[in-house]
C-alpha positions, 0 to 999 in steps of 0.5 A: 200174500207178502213174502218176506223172510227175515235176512239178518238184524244189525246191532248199533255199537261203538266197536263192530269187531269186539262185538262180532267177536263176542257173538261169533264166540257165543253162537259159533256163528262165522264173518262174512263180511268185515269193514273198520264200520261194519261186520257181518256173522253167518251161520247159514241158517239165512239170518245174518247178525252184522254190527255197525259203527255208530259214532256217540253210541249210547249203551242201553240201560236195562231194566230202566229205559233213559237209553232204550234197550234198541234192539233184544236178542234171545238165544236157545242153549241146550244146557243153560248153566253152560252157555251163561257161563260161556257168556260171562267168560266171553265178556256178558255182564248179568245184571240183578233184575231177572225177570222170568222166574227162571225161566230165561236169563238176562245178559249184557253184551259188551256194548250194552245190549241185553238179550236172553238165554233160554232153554225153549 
């Protein structure tokens, strides 16, 4: 039987410690590693998020997909109103299309990326 267990996801993005800094913000997760091409968040939860230059990076465009969405993190918050703030505050965009009915939401990291809040 296979045994792999998930280490960490790695985002494309043009600038690696803008957008470590937004996710390090939004889940108090810490740097474990950091180059000018590469960095890495921590949390000891086993999974690492790391960031990676990647030279012509083409934001995603959601909903539509001329630019594919790449990759699509979601995040469980307690209190869902207060961690959609946090988010906007720390540089996420929401754009108009939410699908969900509610029940989760939709952001966009500032490379573009959209990824969810949810409250399960």
């Amino acid at each position: 039987m296979p045994g792999a267990v998930l280490r960490g996801v790695t985002l494309d993005c043009a600038d690696p410690q803008t957008l470590a800094g937004f996710y390090g913000a939004l889940t108090g997760m810490r740097e474990l590693f950091s180059t000018d091409e590469f960095v890495a968040l921590t949390d000891d939860s086993g999974c690492d998020l790391g960031f990676q230059r990647v030279d012509g990076y083409r934001a995603p465009q959601w909903p539509g997909q001329d630019v594919p969405q790449q990759v699509h993190l979601d995040f469980r918050a307690d209190d869902l109103d207060a961690m959609e703030v946090l988010a906007l505050e720390l540089g996420a965009t929401k754009p108009d299309h939410q699908p969900g009915d509610g029940r989760w939401r939709v952001l966009l990291d500032p490379a573009g990326h959209p990824f969810c809040l949810t409250s399960s």
